[in-house]
MIRO-7156 format. One record per residue (C-alpha): residue in three letters; x negated, z negated, y negated. Coordinates in pm, whole numbers, padded with zeros to 5 digits, always signed. Layout:
N
AlaXZY/...
***
This chain:
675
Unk-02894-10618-03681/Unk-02768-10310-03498/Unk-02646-10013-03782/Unk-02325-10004-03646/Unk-02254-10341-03781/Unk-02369-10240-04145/Unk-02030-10023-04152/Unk-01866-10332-04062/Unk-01790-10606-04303/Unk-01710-10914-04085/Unk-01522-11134-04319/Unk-01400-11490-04200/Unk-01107-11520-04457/Unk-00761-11626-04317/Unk-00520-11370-04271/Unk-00256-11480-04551/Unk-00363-11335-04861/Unk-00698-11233-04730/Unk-00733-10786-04711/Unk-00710-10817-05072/Unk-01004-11024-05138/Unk-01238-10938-04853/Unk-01426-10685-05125/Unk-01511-11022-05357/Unk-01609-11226-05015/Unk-01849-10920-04889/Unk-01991-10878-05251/Unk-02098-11223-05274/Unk-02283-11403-04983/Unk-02425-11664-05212/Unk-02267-11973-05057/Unk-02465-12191-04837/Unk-02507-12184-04454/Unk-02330-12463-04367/Unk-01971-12412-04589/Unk-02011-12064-04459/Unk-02006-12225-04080/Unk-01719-12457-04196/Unk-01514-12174-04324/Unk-01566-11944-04056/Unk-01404-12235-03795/Unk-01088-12255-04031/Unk-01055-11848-04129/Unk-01005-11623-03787/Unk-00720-11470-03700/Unk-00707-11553-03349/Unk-00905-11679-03074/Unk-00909-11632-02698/Unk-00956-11859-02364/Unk-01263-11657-02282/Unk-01436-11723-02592/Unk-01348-11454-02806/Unk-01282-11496-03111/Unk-01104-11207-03386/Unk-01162-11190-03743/Unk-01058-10944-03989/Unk-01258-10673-04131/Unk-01356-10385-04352/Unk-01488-10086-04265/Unk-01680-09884-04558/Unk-01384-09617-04572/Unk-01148-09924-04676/Unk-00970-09946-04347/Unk-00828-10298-04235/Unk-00941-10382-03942/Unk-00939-10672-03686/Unk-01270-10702-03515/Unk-01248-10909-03138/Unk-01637-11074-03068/Unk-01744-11181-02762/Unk-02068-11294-02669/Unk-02302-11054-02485/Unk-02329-11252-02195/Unk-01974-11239-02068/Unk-01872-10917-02278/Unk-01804-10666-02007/Unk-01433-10727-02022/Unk-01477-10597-02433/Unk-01654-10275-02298/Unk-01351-10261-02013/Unk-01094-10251-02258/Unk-01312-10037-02502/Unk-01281-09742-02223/Unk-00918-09780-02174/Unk-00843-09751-02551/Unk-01029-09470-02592/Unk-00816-09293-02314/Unk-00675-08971-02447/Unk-00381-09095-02271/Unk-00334-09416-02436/Unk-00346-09244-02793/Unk+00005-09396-02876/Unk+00198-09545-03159/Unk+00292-09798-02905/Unk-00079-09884-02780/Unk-00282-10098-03032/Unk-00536-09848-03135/Unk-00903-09807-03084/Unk-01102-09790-03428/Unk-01511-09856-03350/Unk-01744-10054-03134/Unk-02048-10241-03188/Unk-02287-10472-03099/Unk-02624-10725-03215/Unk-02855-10916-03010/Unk-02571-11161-02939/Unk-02208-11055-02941/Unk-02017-10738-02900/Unk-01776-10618-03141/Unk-01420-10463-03066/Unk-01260-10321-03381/Unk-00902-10240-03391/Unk-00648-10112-03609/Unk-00475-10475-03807/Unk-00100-10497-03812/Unk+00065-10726-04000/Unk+00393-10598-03946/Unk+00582-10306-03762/Unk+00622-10171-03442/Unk+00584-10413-03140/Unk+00224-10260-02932/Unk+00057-10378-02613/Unk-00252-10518-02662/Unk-00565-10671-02490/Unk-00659-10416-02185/Unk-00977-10646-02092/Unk-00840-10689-01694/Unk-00640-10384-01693/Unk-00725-10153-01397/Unk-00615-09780-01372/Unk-00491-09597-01052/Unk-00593-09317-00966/Unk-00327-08953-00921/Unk-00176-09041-00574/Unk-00238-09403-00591/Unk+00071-09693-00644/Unk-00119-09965-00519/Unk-00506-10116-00612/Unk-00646-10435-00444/Unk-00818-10671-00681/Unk-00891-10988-00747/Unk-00652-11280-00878/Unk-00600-11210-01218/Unk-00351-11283-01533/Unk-00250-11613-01696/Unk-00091-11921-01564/Unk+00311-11877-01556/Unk+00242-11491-01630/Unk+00214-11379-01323/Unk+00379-11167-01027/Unk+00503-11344-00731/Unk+00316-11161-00495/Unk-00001-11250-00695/Unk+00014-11633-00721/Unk-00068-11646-00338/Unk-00293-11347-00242/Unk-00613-11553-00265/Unk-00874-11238-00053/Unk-01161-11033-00120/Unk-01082-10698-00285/Unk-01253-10546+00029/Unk-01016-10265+00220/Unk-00910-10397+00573/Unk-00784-10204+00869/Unk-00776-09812+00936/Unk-00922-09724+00610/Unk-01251-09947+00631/Unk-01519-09717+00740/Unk-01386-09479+00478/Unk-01434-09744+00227/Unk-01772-09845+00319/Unk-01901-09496+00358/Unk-01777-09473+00004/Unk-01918-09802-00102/Unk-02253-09686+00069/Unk-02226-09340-00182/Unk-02183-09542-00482/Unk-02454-09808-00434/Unk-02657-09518-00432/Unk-02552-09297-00689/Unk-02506-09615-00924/Unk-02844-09783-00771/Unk-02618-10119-00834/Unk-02727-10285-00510/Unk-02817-10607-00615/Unk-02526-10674-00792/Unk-02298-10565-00507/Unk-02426-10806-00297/Unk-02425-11100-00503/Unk-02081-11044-00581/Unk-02027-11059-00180/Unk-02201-11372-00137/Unk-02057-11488-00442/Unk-01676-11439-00311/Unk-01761-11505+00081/Unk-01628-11845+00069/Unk-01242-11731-00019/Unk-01245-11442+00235/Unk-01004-11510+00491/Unk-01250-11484+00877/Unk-01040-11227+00986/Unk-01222-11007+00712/Unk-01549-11142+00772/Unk-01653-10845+00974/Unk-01541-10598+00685/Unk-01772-10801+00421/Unk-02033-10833+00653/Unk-02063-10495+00721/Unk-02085-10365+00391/Unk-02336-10626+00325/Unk-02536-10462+00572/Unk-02535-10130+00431/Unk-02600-10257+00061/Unk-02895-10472+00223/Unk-03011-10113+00382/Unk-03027-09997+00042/Unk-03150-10224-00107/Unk-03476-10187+00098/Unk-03534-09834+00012/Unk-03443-09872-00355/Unk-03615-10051-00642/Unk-03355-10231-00824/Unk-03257-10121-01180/Unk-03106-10401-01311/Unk-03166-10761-01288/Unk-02908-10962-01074/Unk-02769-11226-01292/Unk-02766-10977-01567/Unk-02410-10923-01809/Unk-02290-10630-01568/Unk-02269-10943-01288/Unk-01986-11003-01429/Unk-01809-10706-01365/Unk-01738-10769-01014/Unk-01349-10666-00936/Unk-01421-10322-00871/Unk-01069-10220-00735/Unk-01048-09984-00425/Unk-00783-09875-00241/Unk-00701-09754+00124/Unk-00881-09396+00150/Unk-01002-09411-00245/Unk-01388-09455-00322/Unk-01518-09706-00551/Unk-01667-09396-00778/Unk-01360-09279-00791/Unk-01162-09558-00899/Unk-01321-09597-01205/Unk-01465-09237-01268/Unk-01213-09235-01583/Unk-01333-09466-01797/Unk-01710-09489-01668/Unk-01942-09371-01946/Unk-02279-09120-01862/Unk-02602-09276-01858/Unk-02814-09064-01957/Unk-03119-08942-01774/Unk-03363-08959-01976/Unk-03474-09317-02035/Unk-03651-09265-02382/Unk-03307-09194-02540/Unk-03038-09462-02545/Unk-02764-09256-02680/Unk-02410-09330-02551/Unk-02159-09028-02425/Unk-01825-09058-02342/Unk-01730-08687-02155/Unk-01438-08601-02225/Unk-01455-08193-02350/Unk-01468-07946-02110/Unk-01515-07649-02341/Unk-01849-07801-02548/Unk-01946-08025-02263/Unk-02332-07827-02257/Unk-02350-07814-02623/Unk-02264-08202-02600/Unk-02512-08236-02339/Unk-02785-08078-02553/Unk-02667-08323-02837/Unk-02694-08613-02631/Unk-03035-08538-02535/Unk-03185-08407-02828/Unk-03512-08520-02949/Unk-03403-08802-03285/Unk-03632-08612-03524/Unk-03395-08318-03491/Unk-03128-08547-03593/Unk-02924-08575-03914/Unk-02865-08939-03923/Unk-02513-09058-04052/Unk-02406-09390-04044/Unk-02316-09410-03708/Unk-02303-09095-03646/Unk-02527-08822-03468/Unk-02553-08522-03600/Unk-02763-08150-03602/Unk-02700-07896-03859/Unk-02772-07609-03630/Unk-02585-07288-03540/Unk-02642-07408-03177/Unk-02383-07675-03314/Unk-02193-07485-03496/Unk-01856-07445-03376/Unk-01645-07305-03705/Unk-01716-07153-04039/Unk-01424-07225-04388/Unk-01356-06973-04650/Unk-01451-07192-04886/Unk-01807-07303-04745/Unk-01699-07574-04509/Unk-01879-07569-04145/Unk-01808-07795-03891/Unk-02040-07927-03621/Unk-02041-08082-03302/Unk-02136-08471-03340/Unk-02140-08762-03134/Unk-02080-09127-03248/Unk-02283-09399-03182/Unk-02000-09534-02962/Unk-02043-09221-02755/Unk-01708-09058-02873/Unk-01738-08685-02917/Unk-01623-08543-03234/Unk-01597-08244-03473/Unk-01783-08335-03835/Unk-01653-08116-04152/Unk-01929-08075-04362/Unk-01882-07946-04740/Unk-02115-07910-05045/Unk-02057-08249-05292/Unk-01946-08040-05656/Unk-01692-07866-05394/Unk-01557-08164-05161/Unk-01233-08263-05311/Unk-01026-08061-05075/Unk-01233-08266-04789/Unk-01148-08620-05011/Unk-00757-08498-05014/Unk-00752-08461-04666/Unk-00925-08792-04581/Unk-00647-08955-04764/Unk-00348-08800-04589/Unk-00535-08815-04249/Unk-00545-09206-04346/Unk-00189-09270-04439/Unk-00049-09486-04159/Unk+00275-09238-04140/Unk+00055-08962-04005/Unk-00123-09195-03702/Unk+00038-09006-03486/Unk-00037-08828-03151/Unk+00071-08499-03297/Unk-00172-08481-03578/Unk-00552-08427-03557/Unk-00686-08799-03564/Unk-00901-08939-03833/Unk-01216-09077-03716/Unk-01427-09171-04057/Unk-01589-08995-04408/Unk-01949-09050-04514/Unk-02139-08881-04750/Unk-02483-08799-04865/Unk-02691-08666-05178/Unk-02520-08264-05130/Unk-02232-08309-04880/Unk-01984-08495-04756/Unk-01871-08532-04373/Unk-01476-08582-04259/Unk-01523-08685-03888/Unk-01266-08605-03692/Unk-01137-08563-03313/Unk-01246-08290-03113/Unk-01015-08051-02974/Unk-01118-07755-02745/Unk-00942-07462-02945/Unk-00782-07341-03234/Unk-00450-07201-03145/Unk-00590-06846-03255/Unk-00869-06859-02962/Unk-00578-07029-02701/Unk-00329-06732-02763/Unk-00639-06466-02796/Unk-00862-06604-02496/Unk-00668-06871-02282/Unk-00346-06812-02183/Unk-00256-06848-01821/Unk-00192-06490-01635/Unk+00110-06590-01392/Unk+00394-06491-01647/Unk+00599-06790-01536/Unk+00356-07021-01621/Unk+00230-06882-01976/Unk+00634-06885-02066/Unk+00624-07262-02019/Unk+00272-07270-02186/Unk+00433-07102-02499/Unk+00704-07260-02502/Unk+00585-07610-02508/Unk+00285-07501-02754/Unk+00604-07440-03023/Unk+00792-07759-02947/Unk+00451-07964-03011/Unk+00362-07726-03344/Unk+00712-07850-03456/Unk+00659-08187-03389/Unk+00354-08202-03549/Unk+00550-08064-03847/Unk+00826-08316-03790/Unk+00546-08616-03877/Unk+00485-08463-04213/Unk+00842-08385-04267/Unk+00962-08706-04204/Unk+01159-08957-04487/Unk+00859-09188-04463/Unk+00550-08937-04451/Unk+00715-08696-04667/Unk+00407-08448-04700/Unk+00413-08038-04714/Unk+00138-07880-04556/Unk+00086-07594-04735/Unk-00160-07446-04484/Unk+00011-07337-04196/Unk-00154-07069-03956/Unk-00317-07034-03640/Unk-00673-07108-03707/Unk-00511-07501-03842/Unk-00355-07602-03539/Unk-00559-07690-03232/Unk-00539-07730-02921/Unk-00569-07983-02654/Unk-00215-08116-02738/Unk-00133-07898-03027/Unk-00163-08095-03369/Unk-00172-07945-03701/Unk-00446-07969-03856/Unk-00649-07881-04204/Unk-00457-08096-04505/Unk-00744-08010-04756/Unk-00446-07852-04954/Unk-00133-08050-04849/Unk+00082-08291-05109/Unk+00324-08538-05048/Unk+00656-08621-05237/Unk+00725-08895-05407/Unk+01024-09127-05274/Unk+01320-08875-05428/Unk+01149-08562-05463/Unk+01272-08272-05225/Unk+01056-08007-05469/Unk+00684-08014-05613/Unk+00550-07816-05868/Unk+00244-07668-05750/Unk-00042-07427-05791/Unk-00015-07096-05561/Unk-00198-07226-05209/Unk-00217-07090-04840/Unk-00371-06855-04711/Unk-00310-06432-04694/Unk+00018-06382-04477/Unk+00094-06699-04372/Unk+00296-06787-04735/Unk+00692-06846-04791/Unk+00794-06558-04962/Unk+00903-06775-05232/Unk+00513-06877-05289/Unk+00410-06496-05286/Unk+00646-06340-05572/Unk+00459-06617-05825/Unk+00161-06549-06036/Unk+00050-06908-06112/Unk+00303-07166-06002/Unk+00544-07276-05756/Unk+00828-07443-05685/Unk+00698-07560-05333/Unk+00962-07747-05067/Unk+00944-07812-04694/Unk+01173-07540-04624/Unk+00852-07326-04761/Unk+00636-07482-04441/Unk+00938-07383-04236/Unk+00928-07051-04332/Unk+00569-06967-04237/Unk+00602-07234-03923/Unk+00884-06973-03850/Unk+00585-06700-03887/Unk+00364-06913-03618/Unk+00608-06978-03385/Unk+00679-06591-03331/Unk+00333-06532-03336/Unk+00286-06802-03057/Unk+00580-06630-02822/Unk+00469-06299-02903/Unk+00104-06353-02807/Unk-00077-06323-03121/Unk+00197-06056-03369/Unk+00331-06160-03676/Unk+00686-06078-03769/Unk+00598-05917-04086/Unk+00291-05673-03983/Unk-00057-05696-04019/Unk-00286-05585-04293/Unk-00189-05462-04615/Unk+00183-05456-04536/Unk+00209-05816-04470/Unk+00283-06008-04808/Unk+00503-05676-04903/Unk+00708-05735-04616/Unk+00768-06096-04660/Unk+00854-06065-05002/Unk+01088-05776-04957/Unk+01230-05960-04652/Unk+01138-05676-04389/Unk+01028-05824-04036/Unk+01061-05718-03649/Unk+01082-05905-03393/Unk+00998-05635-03123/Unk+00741-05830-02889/Unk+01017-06080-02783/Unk+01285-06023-02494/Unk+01434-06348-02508/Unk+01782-06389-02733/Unk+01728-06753-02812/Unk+01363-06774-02909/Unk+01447-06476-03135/Unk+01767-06666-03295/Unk+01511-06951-03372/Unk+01288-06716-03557/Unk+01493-06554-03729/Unk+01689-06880-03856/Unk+01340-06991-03959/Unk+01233-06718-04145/Unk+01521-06620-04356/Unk+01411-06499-04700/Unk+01655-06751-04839/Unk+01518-07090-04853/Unk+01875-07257-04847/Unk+01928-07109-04550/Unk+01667-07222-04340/Unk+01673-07539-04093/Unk+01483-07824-04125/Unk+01229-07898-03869/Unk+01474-08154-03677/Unk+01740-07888-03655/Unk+01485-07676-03511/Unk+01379-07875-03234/Unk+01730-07920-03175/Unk+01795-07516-03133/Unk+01913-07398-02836/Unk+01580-07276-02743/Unk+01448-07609-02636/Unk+01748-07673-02425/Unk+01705-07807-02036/Unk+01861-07561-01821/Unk+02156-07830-01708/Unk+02218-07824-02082/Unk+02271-07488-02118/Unk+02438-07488-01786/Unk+02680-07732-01964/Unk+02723-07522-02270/Unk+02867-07235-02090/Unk+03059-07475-01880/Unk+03191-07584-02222/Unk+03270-07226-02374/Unk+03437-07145-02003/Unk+03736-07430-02152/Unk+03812-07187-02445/Unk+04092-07028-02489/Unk+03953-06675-02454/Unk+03757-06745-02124/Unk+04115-06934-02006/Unk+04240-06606-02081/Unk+04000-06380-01945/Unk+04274-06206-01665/Unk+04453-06086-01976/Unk+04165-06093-02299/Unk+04233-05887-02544/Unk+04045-05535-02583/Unk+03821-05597-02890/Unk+03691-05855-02760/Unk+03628-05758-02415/Unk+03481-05453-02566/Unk+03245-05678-02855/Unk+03169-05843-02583/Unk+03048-05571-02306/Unk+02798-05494-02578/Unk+02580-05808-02488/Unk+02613-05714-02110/Unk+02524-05395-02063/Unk+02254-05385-01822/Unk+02182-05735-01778/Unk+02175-05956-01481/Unk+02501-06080-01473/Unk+02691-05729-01541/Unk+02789-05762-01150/Unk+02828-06108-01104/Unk+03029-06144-00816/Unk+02768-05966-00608/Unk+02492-06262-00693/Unk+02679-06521-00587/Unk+02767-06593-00241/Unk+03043-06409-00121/Unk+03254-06716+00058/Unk+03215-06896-00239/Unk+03358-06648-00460/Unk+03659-06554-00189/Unk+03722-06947-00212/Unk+03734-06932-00576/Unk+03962-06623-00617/Unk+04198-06736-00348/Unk+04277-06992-00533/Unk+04479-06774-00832/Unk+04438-06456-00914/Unk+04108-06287-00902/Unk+03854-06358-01133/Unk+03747-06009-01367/Unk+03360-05943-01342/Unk+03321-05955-01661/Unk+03138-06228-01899/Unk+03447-06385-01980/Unk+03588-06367-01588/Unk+03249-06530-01538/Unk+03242-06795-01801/Unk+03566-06931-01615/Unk+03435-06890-01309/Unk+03164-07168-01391/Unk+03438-07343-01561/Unk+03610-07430-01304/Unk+03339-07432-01003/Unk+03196-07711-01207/Unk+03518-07890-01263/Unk+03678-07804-00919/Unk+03407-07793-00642/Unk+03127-07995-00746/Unk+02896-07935-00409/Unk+02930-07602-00417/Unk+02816-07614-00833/Unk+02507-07859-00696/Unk+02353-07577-00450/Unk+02391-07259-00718/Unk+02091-07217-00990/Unk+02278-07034-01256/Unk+01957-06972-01435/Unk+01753-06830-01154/Unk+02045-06590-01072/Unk+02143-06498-01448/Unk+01811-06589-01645/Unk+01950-06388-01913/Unk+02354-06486-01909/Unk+02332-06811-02177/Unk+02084-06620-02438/Unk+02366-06330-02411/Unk+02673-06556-02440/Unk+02498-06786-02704/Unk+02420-06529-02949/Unk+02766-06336-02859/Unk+02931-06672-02890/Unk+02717-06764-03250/Unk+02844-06425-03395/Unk+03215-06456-03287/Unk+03210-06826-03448/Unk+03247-06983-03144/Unk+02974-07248-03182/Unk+03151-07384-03521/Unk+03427-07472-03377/Unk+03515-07855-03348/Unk+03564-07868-02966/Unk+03265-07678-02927/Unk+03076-07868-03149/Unk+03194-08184-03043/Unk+03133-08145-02640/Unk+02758-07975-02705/Unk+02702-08319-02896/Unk+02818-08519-02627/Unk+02587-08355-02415/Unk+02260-08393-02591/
***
């Protein structure tokens, strides 16, 4: 029996009632063959037209699972939708998800996450085929079930060869991969095979690529029997000017080289891709051997060191799925058990926090497996950050709005866990996901405050957790603060608001920060709302991702649209001189000081003719969009307010925000209407 099914306990009990009992069934095998047989007809869960058959499951860490078998034979549609669960980008609360594979001498074993309730999720990606970038078509085969299909399926009965134009480039492509994949044999049976439905105006294209396979063929030795399980894998899907290597580079595993070693790798890292290499390779003695897991504890493998003793190593999974393996000493590994637990709890299976892959354990450590990311935000921001300004602006940006929404999982009603933990070296990077919940708690159903022991780590602590000696009062506007902390240390390219060194904690517990490495208005507003000393007064993580900051730029468009209807911008030929002068403060020297000369000059002689001429000033201009908007809609289509002004709605926000301009009702009201 293969070793990954030891951390599989197959149990045949029927779903009603069963998860609870499947312990008692695995603990005692004692009953005789042929009741066994008899139950296991009456107790799966499901059962498919292809033979498979899906019963529930155990895995040693307690997780339910649902495990699909199909025999070996005709199991290449198990490995086929194997690949596209593992795709990073079907890693979805809406996809069914991916827990394990294995196999015996018979069947192979598919083991996925059980639901017994929830949300609605596809499921069963056996046929599914993927196009490639600039593809929106693939040939293939008839496939699908009877009264499920397409129209323009039920009557295409041809060969999934590519006709016309594009032919030569398909069989020079087909010649490339019969080589590279030395899959000859196969080829052509599935040609002679699927000859007799090939409409004889596509003979010639068959025939010739017949030909070249049977040229191959001659001058290479065959590496697989025809008639073997991979026979069955015959709808290889290619498209006009798209190779068949190509079409299914991104779920086709690496077969390794050398034939003494049988280990499975599924690429998928750029960054450790040698090391991985090495690891895939490596000689078994050198091995430490985890329950389906392969692992070296080597500094080659090494890829970080914890304060408090933990390292974590590169491993690989018998499935072939890379991942990073958090070792700690046994008398120590609590902190490693906690975060197991919260890495379990269905409310954090999310795509935004670093993904559980399993625990094990032996006589001085234990191991919490986990996905492997490329960086730790510290080494992105230090080492990684794109040099065209432009682009690392977006890059930042969009590294804060997934940070928060990583934050938003924990924070939510039903996860309703603080992290505790919050700095650069615990969120990493592919996607960001916060990461590291060794320390973390959770509330109970009507608790907004824990009591807790001082945690965190040396200037990255709420100011309310610094001033204590033993304990705290700890609540999620404490993770806001210090999120506050990472998000200006994100924008600002690796500061932190209150100092470095020695000064730090002082500062945050006296309050005292600058925000000098950021130009822009709005991300410093969000900062600064985020880190106020006053816990009360700081947002929660959904009214954070709803700041201003993370506006679209027709949003913000529409804001100052909506401020342009207010009674002092309706005004503006006649505003009063306090607040023309309160508001000249925020426009000195900024790109929209001399307005009228950015804009096209017919378009503002059409605007002024209409009444009196608009003042250049921010007020004159807020009107100005007012009305082009309202008034002469083509003309507001062909002007990019943002490009010309890129800092006018940071200016007339925070102007707007200290005037009490954003409270107001009709303000409020129309910014709501336009999220």
């Amino acid at each position: 029996m293969n070793k990954k099914l030891q951390k599989l306990n197959l149990s045949l009990k029927h779903l009603l009632g069963a998860v609870g009992s499947l312990h008692e069934e695995t603990a005692a095998p004692s009953k005789s063959r042929k009741k066994k047989k008899k139950k296991k007809i009456q107790q799966e869960i499901a059962k498919g037209s292809d033979g498979t058959e899906v019963f529930l499951g155990l895995r040693d860490d307690g997780t339910e699972v649902a495990a699909k078998r199909m025999i070996k034979s005709n199991y290449q549609v198990l490995r086929n939708e194997e690949e596209f669960l593992r795709l990073p980008q079907l890693e979805s609360p809406s996809i069914v998800k991916y827990v394990d594979f294995a196999e015996d001498d018979n069947f192979g074993y598919l083991v996925l996450q059980l639901y017994i309730n929830g949300k609605a999720r596809l499921a069963d990606f056996g046929i599914s085929r993927r196009l490639n970038l600039s593809q929106t078509t693939l040939r293939t085969s008839i496939v699908g079930t009877r009264f499920w299909k397409a129209k323009e399926t039920i009557d295409e009965e041809v060969y999934f060869a590519v006709i016309g134009r594009d032919a030569e480039q398909y069989r020079q492509s087909a010649i490339k991969w019969l080589k590279d994949t030395k899959s000859t044999d196969r080829y052509i049976e599935g040609v002679i095979k699927r000859f007799p439905i090939i409409p004889q105006k596509q003979w010639p294209v068959a025939l010739n690529c017949l030909n070249a396979a049977l040229r191959i063929s001659k001058n290479n030795s065959p590496q697989q029997e025809v008639g073997s399980q991979e026979t069955e894998q015959q709808d290889k899907e290619v498209t006009a000017g798209t190779s068949i290597e190509e079409s299914i580079s991104s779920v086709q595993p690496l077969t390794l080289e050398n034939p003494n070693i049988s280990r499975r790798w599924h690429q998928t890292s750029h960054r450790w891709r040698p090391k991985l290499e090495k690891l895939a390779n490596i000689d078994a003695s050198r091995t430490h051997r985890l329950p389906g897991l392969t692992l070296v504890i080597d500094s080659e493998f090494l890829i970080a060191n914890g304060s408090d003793g933990t390292q974590v190593f590169l491993g690989l999974r018998d499935d072939g799925t890379e991942v990073a393996v958090k070792r700690m000493i046994r008398f120590n590994y609590q902190v490693l058990r906690n975060e197991e637990e919260f890495l379990r709890l269905p409310e954090l299976d999310s795509p935004s926090i670093v993904r559980y892959v399993d625990f094990a354990e032996d006589a001085n450590f234990g191991y919490l497996v986990l996905q492997l990311c490329e960086y730790t935000l510290e080494e992105y921001i230090q080492d990684h950050l794109p040099d065209d300004t432009a682009e690392r602006t977006l890059v930042l940006k969009k590294l804060v709005k997934e940070v928060l929404c990583s934050l938003e999982v924990l924070h939510s009603q039903q996860s309703r866990v603080v992290h505790r933990d919050i700095k650069p070296q615990n969120v990493l990077i592919g996607k960001a996901r916060l990461a590291d919940f060794g320390i973390s708690r959770r509330f109970k159903q009507t608790e907004t405050t824990l009591q807790t022991r001082i945690a965190g780590t040396r200037c990255w602590k709420a100011k309310e957790t610094i001033k204590e000696k033993v304990n705290t009062n700890y609540k999620r506007s404490s993770d806001i603060q210090v999120a506050g902390m990472l998000v200006y240390y994100i924008l600002s390219g690796g500061h932190h608001p209150f100092g470095e060194d020695v000064d730090c904690e002082y500062n945050i517990s006296r309050g005292r920060y600058s925000l000098e490495h950021l130009d822009d208005d709005v991300a410093k507003d969000l900062v600064e709302w985020m880190i106020n000393e006053n816990p009360n007064e700081r947002p929660t993580v959904e009214q954070t991702l709803a700041h201003p900051f993370f506006w679209t730029d027709d949003r913000r468009v529409r804001y100052l649209k909506i401020l342009g209807s207010e009674k002092e911008a309706e005004n503006c030929r006649n505003a009063d001189e306090e607040l023309l002068n309160a508001i000249s403060k925020h426009t000195e020297g900024k790109s929209f000081s001399e307005w009228k000369n950015k804009l096209p000059s017919e378009l503002v002689q059409k605007l002024d003719g209409t009444k009196k001429v608009y003042p250049e000033n921010t007020l004159g201009l807020l009107r100005f969009i007012r009305n082009l908007h309202e008034h002469y809609k083509a003309d507001a289509v062909k002007i990019n307010l943002m490009a010309l002004f890129p800092d006018l709605f940071g200016s007339v926000y925070i102007f707007a925000k200290e005037r009490g301009w954003n409270s107001r009702e009709s303000v409020i009201m129309d910014i709501n209407s336009a999220s």
